[in-house]
C-alpha positions, 0 to 999 in steps of 0.5 A, a space after each residue: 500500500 506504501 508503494 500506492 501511495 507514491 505512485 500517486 504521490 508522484 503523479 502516476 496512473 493506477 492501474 486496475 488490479 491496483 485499484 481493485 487491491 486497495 478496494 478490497 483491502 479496504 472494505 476487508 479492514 487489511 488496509 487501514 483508513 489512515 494508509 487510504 485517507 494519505 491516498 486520498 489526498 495524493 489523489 485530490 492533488 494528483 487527480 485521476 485521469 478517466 480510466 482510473 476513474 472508471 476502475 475505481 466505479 468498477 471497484 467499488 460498484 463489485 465491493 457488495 451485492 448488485 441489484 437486479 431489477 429486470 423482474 420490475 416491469 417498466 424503465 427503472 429510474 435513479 436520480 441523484 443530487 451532488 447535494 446543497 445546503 437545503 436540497 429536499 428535492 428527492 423527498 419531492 421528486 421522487 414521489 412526483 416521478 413515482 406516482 406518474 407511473 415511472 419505478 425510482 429505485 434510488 440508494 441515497 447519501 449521508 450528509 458530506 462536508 457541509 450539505 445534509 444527506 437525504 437519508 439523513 433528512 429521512 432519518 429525521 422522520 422518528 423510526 424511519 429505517 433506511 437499511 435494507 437488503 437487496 431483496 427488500 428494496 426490490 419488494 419495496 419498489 414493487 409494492 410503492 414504485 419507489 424505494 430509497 436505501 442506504 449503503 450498508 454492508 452487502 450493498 456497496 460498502 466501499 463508498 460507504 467508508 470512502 464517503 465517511 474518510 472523504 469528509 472527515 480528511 478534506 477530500 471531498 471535492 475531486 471530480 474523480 472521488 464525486 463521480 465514483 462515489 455517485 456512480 457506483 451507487 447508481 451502476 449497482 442499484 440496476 435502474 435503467 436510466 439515471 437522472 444526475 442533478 449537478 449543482 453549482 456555486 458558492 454553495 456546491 462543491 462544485 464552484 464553476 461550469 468547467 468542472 461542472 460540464 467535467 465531472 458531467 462527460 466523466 459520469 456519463 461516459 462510466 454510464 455508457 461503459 455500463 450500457 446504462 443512460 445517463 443525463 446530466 441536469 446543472 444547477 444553481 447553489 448560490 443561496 439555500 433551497 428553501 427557507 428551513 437549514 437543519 434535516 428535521 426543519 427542512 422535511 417539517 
């Protein structure tokens, strides 16, 4: 792991049995986080170039169970936000997308840096439980038309620990480490079209249109190498969505 370190230290490319080691040494607790928190920085700095990237997907996508949805009929959809102080949106738009008839199978984020996760906000809910299994969640969007899961550890456990590392370490945003951790989520809970809400802005860890349209080309190439389609929808985060700041006021 030392010898990884510095080869991202000095600027090098990982290579995919590279990546999947450290994965899997990761999320089997042989390779401490504080080996990968050096790694994580070495790659904020050092960035990642767009294979890297879709192998690191890749690797963490596989560290837990896939869900398969094909036995749910219609064109399953996914939607995920790169997150805003005050963004509730799931908690609207997936009912919304729901109740037209169209599946949304969605595994959701924690809270990172400074913006409050949707499952943090539904954890606001006295007795909301938003673990669940495979099967369950596939039961789930069966019965609803919508389910909305967390990691946990049969589904993509290694973005669960990167996500925590990342923002506890200061790496949060690299558009490398945003899209891996996005897509992995999204590729192995099996919808058939993602829907990615990319915002912007003072507010965002995203400040500009560049790395914006960036981090859009990267996802939505890992989507296409994944036979999934993706759009990517760029939003304002100058100021807060809506007028409540806190996961219990903004669902109240």
């Amino acid at each position: 792991m030392v010898d990884l370190i510095k080869k991202k230290r000095d600027g090098f490319a990982l290579s995919k049995d590279d990546i999947y080691t450290i994965i899997n040494g990761f999320v089997s607790g042989q390779i401490p986080d504080y080996q990968v928190a050096a790694l994580l920085m070495a790659i904020y700095f050092r960035e990642m170039n767009d294979e890297e990237t879709a192998y690191l997907t890749d690797a963490m996508m596989r560290s837990g169970d896939l869900i398969d949805l094909s036995t749910i009929p219609g064109i399953k959809i996914d939607k995920h936000s790169t997150g805003g102080v005050g963004d509730k949106t799931t908690l609207v738009l997936g009912p919304l997308v729901a109740s037209a008839g169209v599946p949304v199978a969605k595994m959701s984020g924690r809270g990172l840096g400074h913006t409050g996760g949707t499952l943090d906000k539904l954890e606001s809910i006295p007795g909301f439980d938003v673990s669940m299994s495979a099967d369950h969640f596939c039961r789930q969007v069966k019965k609803h038309g919508i389910a909305i899961c967390s990691q946990n550890a049969q589904l993509v456990p290694a973005d669960k620990k990167l996500y925590a590392l990342r923002d506890v370490t200061g790496t949060v945003d690299n558009i490398s480490l945003i899209a891996s951790s996005v897509m992995s989520k999204k590729l192995a809970c099996g919808a058939d079209g993602i829907v990615i809400d990319l915002k912007i802005g003072d507010g965002a860890f995203i400040k500009n249109l560049t790395d914006a349209e960036k981090l859009a080309r990267i996802m939505i190439s890992t989507a296409h190498k994944m036979n999934r389609k993706l759009v990517a929808v760029i939003t304002g985060m100058e100021e807060p969505l809506g007028y409540a700041i806190g996961n219990a006021l903004e669902v109240k």
